[in-house]
Backbone bond lengths (Angstrom), bond angles and torsions (degrees), N, CA, C in turn:
res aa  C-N    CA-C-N  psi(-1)  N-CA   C-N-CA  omega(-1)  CA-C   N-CA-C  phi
1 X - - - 1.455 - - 1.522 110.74 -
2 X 1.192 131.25 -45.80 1.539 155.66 -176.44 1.693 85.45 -52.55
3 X 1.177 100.59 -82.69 1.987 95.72 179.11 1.394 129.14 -47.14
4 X 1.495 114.16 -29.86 1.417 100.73 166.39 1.721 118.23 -74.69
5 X 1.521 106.97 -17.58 1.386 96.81 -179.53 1.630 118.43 -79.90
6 X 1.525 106.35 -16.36 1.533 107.34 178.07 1.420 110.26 -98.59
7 X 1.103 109.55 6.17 1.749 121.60 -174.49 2.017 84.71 -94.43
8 X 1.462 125.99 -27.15 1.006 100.32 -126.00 2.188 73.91 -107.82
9 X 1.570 92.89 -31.07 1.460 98.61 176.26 1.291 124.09 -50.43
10 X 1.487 102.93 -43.54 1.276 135.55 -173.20 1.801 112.27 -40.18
11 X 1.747 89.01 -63.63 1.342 115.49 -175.58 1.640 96.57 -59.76
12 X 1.237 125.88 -71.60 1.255 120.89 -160.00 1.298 95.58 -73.17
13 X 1.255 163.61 -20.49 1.694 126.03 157.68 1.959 104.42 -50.45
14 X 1.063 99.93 -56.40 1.192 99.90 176.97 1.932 126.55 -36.00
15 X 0.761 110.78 -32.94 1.193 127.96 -169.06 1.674 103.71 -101.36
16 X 1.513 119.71 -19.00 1.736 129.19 -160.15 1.662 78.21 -95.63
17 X 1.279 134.11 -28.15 1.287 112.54 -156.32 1.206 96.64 -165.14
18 X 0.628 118.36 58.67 1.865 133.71 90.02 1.199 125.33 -121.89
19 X 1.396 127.13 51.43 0.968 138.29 125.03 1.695 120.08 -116.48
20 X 1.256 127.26 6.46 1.564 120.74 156.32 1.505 120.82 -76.38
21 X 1.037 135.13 127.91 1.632 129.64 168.60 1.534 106.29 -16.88
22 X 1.136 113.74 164.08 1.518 118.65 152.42 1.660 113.26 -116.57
23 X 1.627 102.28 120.20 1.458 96.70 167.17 1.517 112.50 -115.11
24 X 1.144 116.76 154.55 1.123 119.77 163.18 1.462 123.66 -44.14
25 X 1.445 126.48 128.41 1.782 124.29 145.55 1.457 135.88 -22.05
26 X 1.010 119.30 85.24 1.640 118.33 171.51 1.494 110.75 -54.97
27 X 1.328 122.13 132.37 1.477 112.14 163.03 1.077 119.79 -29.22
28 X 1.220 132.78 164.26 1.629 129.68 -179.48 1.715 113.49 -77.96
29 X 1.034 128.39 125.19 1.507 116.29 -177.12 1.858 92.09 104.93
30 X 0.794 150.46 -26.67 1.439 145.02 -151.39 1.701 105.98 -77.59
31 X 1.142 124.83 105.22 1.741 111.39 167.35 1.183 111.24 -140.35
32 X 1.214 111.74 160.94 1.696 108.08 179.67 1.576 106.04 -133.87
33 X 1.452 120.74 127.30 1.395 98.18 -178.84 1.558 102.21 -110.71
34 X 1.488 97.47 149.28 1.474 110.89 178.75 1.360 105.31 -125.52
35 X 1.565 103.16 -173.72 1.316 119.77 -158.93 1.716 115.03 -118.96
36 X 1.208 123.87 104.29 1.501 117.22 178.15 1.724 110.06 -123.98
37 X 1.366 90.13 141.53 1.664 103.27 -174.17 0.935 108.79 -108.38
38 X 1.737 111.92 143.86 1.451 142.72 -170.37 1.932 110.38 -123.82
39 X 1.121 99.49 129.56 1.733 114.28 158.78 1.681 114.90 -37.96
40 X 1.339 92.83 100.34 2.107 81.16 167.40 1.831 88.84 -125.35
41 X 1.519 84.63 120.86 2.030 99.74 158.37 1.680 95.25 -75.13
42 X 1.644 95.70 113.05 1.232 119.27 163.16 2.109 113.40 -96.42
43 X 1.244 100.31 45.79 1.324 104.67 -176.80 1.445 129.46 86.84
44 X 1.420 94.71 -90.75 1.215 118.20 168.89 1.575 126.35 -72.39
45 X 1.279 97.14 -47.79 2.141 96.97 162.19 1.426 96.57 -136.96
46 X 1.330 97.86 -169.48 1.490 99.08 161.86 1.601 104.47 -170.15
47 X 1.584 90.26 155.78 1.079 139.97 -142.94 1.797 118.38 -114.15
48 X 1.127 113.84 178.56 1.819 118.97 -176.75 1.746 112.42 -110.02
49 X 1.328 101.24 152.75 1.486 96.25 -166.17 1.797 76.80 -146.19
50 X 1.690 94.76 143.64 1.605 102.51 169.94 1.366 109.21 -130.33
51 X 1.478 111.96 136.42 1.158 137.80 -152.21 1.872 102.98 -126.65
52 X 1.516 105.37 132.94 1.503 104.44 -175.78 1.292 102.08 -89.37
53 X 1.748 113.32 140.80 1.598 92.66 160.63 2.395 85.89 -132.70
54 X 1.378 86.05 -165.16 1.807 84.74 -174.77 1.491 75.25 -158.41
55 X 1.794 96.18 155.18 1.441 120.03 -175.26 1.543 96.51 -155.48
56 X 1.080 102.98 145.87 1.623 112.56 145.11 1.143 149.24 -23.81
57 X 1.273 116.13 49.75 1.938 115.76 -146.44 1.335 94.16 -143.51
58 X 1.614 109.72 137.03 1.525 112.16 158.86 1.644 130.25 -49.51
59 X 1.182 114.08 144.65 1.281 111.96 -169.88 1.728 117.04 -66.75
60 X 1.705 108.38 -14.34 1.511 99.02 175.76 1.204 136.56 -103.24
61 X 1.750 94.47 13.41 1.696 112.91 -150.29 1.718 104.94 -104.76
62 X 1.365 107.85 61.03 1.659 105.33 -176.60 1.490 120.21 -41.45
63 X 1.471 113.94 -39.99 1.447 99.70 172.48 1.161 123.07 -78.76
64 X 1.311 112.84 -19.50 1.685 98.24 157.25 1.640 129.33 -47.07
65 X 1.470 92.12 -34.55 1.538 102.13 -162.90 1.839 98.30 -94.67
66 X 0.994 89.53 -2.30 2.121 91.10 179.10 1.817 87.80 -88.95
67 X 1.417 117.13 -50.93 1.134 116.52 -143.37 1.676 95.74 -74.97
68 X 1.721 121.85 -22.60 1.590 105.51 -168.16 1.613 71.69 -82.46
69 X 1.362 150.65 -62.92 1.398 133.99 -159.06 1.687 113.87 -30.07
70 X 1.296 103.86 -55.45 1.629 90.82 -178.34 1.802 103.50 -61.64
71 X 0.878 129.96 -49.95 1.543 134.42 -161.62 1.914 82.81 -46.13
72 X 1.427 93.09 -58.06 1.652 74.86 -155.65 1.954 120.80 -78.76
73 X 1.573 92.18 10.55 1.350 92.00 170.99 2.010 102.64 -101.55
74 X 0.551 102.02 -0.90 1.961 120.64 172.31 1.195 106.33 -62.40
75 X 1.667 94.16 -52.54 1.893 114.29 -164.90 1.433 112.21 -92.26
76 X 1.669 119.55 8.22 1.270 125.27 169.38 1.999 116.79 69.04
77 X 0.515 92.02 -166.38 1.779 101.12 -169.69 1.727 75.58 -103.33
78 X 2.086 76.62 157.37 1.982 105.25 -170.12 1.558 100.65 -86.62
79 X 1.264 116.13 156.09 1.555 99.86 -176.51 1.885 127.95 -66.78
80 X 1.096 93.22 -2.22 1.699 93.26 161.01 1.271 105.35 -83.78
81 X 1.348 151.05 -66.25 1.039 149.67 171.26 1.617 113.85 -18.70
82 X 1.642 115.95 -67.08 1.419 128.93 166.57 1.975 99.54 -47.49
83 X 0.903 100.82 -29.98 2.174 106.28 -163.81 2.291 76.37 -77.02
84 X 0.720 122.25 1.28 1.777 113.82 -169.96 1.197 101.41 -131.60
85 X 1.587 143.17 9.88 1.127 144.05 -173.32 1.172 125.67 67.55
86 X 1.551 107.58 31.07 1.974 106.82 169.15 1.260 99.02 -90.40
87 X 1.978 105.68 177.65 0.946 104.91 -177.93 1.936 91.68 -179.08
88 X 0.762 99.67 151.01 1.872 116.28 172.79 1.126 130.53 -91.71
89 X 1.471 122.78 129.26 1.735 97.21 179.95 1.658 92.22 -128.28
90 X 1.640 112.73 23.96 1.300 86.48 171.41 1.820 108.74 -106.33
91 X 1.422 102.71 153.02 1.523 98.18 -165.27 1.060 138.96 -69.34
92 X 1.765 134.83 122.29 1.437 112.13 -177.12 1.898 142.81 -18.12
93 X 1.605 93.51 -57.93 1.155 109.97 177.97 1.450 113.24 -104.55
94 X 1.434 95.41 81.20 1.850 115.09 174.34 1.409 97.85 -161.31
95 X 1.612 95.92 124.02 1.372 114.59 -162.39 1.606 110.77 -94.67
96 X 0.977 148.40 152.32 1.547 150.89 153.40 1.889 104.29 -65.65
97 X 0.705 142.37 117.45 1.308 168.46 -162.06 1.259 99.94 -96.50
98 X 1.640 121.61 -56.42 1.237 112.31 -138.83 1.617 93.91 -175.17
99 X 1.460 126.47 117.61 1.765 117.33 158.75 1.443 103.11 -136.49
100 X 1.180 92.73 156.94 1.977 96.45 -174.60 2.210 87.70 -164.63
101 X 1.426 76.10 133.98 1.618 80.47 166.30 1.498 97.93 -131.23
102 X 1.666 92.96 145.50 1.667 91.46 -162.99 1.736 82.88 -140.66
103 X 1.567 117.88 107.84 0.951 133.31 161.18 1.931 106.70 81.98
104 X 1.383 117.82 -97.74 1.388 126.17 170.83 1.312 110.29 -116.01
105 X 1.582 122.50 21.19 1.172 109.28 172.19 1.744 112.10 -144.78
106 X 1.587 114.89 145.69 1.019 116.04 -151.29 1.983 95.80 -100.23
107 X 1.376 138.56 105.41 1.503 121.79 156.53 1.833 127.01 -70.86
108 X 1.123 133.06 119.30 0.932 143.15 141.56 1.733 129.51 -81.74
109 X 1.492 97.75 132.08 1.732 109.51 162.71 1.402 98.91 -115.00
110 X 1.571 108.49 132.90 1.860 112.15 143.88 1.053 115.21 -94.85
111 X 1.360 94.69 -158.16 1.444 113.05 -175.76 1.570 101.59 -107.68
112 X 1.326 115.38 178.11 1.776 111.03 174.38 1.464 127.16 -76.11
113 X 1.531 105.03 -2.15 1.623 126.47 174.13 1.050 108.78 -84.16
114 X 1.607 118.59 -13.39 1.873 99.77 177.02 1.415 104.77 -93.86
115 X 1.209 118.89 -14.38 1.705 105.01 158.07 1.353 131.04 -85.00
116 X 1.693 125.12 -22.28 1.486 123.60 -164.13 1.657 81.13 -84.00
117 X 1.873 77.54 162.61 1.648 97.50 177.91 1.826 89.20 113.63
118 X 1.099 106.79 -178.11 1.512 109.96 -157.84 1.929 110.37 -173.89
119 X 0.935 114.29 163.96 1.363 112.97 -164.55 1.872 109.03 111.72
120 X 1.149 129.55 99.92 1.111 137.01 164.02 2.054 117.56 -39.02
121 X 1.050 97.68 -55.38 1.794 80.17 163.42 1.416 129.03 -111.98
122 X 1.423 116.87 30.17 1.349 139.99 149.76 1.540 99.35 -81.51
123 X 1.197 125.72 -66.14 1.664 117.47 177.55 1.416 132.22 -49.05
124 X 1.835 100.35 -40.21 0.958 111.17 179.75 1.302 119.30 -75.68
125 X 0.950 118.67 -34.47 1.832 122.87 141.43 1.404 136.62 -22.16
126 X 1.435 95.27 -72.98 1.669 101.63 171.98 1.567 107.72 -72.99
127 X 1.584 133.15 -16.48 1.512 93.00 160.65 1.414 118.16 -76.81
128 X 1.804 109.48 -43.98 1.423 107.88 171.74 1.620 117.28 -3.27
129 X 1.271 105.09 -87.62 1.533 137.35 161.09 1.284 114.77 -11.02
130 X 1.341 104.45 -66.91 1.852 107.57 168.02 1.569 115.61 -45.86
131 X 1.573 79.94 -71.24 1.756 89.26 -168.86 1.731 113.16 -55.48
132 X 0.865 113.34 -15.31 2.307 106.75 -164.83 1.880 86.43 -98.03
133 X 1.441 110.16 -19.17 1.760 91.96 -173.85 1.683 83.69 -113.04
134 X 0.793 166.13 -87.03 1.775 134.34 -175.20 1.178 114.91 2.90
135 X 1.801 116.46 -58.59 1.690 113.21 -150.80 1.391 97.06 -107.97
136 X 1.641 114.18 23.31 1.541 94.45 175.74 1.305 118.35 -89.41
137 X 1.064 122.93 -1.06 1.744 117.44 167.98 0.987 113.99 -72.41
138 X 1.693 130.91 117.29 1.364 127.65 173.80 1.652 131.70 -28.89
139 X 1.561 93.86 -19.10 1.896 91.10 -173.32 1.506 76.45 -111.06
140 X 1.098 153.55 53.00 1.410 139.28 112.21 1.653 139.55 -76.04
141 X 0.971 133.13 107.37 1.394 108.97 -174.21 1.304 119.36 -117.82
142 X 1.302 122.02 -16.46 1.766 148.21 -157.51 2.188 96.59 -132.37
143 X 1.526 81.36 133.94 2.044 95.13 179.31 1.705 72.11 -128.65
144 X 1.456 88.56 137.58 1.499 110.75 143.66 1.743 111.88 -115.16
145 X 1.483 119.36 141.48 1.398 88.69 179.15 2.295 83.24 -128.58
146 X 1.284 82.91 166.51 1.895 85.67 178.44 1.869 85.80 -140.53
147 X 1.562 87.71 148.26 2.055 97.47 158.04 1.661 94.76 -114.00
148 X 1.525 86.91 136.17 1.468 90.21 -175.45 1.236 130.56 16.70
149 X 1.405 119.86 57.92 1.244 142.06 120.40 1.800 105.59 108.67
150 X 1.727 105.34 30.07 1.356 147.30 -176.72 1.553 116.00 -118.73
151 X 1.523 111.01 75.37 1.433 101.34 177.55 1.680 114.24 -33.55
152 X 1.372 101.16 146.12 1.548 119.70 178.51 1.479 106.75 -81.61
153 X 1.524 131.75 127.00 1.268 112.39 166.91 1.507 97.66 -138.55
154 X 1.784 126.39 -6.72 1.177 138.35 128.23 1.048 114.72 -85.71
155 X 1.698 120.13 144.82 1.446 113.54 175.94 1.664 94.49 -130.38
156 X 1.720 94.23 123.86 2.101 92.83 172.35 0.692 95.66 101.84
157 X 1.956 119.43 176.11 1.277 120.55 127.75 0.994 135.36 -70.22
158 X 1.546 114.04 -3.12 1.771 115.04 168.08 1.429 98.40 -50.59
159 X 1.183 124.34 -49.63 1.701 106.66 -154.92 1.863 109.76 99.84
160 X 1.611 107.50 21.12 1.284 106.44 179.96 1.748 104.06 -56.01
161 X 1.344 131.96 127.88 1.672 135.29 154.40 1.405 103.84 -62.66
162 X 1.517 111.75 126.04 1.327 101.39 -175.41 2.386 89.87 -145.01
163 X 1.745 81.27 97.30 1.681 87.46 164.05 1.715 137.15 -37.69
164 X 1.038 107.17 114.16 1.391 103.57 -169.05 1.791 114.97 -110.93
165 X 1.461 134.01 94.92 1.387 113.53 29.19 1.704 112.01 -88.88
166 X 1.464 122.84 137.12 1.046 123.77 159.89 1.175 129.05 -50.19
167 X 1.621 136.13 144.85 1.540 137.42 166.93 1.274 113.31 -139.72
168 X 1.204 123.12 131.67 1.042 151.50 143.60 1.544 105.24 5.59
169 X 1.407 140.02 100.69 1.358 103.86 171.76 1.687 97.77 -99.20
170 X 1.688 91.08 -177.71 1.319 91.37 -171.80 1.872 114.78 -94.24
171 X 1.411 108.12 -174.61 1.562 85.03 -175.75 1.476 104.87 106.19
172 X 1.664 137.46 3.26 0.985 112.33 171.15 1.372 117.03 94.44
173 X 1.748 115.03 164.46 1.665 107.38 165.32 1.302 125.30 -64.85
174 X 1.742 107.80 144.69 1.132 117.25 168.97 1.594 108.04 -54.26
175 X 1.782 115.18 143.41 1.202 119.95 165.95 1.775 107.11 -118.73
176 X 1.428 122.88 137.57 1.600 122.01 -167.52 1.040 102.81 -138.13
């Protein structure tokens, strides 16, 4: 019995990793915390809420630190967060393709799952979402976003118009 259970551990590390990404080692002590925004129905419309999280990441490596942001907007708000009325509308299974920040501006590729799905402020949400945690690093100012590797200048089948390069306007969160 003892051997099937280490036969059985065995296998599943095996199997846990290599299938996790591989990232590199941060020095020990190294984190950076950033900023990712979540959907709160404020009643009447709703609106963006930004939430800190911190990871393991070198301090110069912005796409590192863009790229755990999308992961953890993928992975939705923690259940206290959900216990306060957040919530995600961008989709589990929608992959990052592709990020590169090149100077003050951040490029993104998805996958074809971050557009299907439908509902005008469900969409308008999940770009919200994209776009305010892309451009929240002060030396960001410009989102490019592509679906599979097709800048967006419709987004959905809503037909969201979506400016390419995007900015930030000023004025605060969008309310929809």
């Amino acid at each position: 019995m003892a051997a099937y259970v280490i036969v059985g551990v065995a296998l599943g590390w095996v199997g846990w990793s290599t299938l996790r990404p591989e990232r590199p080692s941060p020095a020990a002590g190294t984190f950076r915390t950033y900023r990712v925004y979540f959907v709160r129905d404020a009643g009447t419309y709703l609106t963006l809420e930004p939430v800190r999280r911190s990871a393991p990441l070198s301090a110069a490596d912005d796409e590192a630190v863009l790229g755990a942001a999308l992961l953890a907007l993928r992975d939705g708000p923690t259940g206290a967060e959900r216990a306060r009325g957040l919530s995600s509308a961008f989709p589990p299974d929608a992959r990052v393709r592709a990020l590169r920040v090149t100077g003050d501006e951040v490029a993104v590729d998805l996958s074809a799952a971050f557009a299907a799905g439908g509902g005008t402020a469900l969409m308008q949400g999940r770009l919200f979402q994209l776009l305010y945690t892309l451009s929240d690093p002060a030396t960001v100012t410009r989102v490019r976003v592509a679906i599979e590797g097709e800048p967006v200048r419709s987004f959905s089948g809503e037909g969201i118009l979506l400016e390419q390069p995007w900015r930030r306007p000023a004025g605060g969160l969008p309310r929809w």
